[in-house]
C-alpha positions in Angstrom: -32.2 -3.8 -40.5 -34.7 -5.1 -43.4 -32.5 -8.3 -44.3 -32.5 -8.8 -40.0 -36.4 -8.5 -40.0 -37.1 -10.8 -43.1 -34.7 -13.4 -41.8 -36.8 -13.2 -38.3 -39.9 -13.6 -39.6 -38.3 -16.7 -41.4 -37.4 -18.0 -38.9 -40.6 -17.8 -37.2 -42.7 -18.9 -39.7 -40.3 -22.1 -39.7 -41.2 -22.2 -36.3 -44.8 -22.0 -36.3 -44.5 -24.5 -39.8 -42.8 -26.7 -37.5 -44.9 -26.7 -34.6 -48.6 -26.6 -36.6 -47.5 -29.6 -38.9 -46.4 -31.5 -35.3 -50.1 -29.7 -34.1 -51.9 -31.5 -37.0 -50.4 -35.0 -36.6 -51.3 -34.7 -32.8 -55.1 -33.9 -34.0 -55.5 -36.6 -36.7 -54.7 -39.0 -34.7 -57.1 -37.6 -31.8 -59.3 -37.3 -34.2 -59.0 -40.7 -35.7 -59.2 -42.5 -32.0 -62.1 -40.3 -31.2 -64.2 -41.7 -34.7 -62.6 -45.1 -34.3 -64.3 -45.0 -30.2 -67.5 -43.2 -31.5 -67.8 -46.0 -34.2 -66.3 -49.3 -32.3 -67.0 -48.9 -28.8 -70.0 -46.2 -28.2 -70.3 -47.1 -24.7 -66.7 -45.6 -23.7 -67.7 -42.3 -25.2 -71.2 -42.5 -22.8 -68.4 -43.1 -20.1 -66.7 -39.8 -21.2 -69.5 -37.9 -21.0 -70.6 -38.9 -17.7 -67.6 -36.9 -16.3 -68.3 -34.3 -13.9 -66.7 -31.8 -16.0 -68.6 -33.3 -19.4 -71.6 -34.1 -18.0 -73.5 -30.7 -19.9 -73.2 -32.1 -22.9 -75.8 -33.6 -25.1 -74.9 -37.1 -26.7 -75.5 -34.8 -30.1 -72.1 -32.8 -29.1 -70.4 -36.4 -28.8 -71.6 -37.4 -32.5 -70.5 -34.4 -34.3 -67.5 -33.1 -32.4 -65.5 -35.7 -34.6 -66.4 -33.7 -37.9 -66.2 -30.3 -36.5 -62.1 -31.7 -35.4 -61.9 -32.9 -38.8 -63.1 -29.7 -40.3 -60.7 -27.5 -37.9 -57.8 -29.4 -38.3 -58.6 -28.6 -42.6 -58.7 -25.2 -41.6 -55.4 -25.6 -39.7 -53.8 -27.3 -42.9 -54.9 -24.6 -45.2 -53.6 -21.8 -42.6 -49.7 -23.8 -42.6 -50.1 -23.8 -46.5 -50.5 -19.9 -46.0 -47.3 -19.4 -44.0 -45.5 -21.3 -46.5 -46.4 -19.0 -48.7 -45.2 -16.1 -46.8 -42.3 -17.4 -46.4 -41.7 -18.0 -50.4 -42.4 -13.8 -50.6 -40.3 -13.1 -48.2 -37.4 -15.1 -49.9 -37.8 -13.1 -52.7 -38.5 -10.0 -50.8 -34.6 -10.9 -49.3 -33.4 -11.5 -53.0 -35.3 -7.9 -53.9 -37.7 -9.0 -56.4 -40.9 -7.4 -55.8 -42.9 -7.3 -58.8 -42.9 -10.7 -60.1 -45.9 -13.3 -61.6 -43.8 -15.2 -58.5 -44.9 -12.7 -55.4 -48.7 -12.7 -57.4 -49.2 -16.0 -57.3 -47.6 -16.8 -53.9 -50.1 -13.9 -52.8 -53.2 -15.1 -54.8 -52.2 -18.8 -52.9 -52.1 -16.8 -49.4 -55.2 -15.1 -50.3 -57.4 -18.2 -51.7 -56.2 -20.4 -48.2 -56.8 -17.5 -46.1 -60.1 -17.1 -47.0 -60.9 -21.3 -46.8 -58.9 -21.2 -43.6 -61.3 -18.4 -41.9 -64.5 -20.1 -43.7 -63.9 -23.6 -42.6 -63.2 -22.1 -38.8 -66.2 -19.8 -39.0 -68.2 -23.5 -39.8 -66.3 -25.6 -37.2 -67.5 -22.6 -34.7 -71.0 -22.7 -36.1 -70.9 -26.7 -35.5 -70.1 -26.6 -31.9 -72.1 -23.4 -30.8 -75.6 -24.7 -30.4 -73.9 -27.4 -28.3 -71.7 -25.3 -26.1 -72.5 -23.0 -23.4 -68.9 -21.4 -23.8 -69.1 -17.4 -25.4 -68.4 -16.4 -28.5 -65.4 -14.4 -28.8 -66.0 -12.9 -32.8 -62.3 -11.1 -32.2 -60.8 -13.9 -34.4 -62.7 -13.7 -36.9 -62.6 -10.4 -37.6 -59.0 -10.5 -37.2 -59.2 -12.9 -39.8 -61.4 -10.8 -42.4 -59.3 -7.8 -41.8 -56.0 -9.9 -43.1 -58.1 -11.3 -46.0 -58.6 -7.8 -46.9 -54.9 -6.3 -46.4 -53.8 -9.0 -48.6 -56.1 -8.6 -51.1 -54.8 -5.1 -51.3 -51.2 -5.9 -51.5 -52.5 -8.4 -54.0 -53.9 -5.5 -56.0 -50.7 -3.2 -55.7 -48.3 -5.9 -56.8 -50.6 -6.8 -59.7 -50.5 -3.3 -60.5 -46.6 -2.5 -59.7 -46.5 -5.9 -62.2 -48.3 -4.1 -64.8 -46.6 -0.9 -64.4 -43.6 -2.7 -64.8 -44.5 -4.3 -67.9 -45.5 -1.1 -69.1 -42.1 0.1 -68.7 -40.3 -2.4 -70.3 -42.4 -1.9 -73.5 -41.9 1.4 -73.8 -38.3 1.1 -73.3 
């Protein structure tokens, strides 16, 4: 049952790897074209915005929407970086070696873009708010802290299991 479950959640993290890599060439070049029409032709983006559904928009949401896409799709990079290194624990999860400098640093790694990842999306958010009359839904985010902390704790256990285990081995 544990070797079914770690293969599963390999293969969805392949899945998701997959899809958000596909996600971010999709948004680099929207991205791109939307600098490259902000910068070239200014007066298609004033034809944008004179949509019905666009129309409550300042011209200031037009300017910076480009950096808060460019900041968000960071954020996005740093949070496929993350379930690549899921996947590398899990691997050696499969393989059953649990208290490794390996599993430490693939958990330090999750940890340090985990923390970028819900920073740099906290500041895209912070961006567009003043601009946009759409809610703020903080659920995210705090889903977010709350998985910085958990794997800052099984951070701290494996560092200490690695410890303990070192302990061991120079006493035996």
């Amino acid at each position: 049952m544990k070797k079914f479950i770690l293969n599963l959640i390999t293969v969805i993290s392949w899945i998701i790897e997959i899809f958000m890599w596909f996600s971010i060439a999709v948004c680099t070049l929207m991205a791109g074209s939307f600098v490259f029409l902000l910068v070239k032709m200014p007066d298609v983006i004033r034809e944008i915005a004179k949509e019905p559904g666009l129309r409550q928009y300042s011209s200031q949401f037009w300017h910076i929407l480009p950096f808060s896409m460019i900041i968000g799709l960071i954020a996005v990079i740093f949070f496929n970086l993350g379930i690549h290194n899921v996947r590398h624990l899990i691997k050696n999860i499969k393989q059953e070696v649990y208290f490794d400098q390996a599993n430490l640093h693939e958990l330090k790694q999750l940890l340090i873009r985990s923390i970028v990842y819900t920073v740099l999306s906290i500041i895209s958010w912070a961006i567009i708010l003043p601009m946009d009359s759409t809610p703020f839904y903080p659920n995210a985010y705090i889903a977010d802290l709350v998985f910085i902390a958990i794997v800052y704790v099984v951070y701290l256990i494996f560092k200490h299991g690695l410890a303990l285990r070192d302990d061991t081995n120079k006493i035996i």
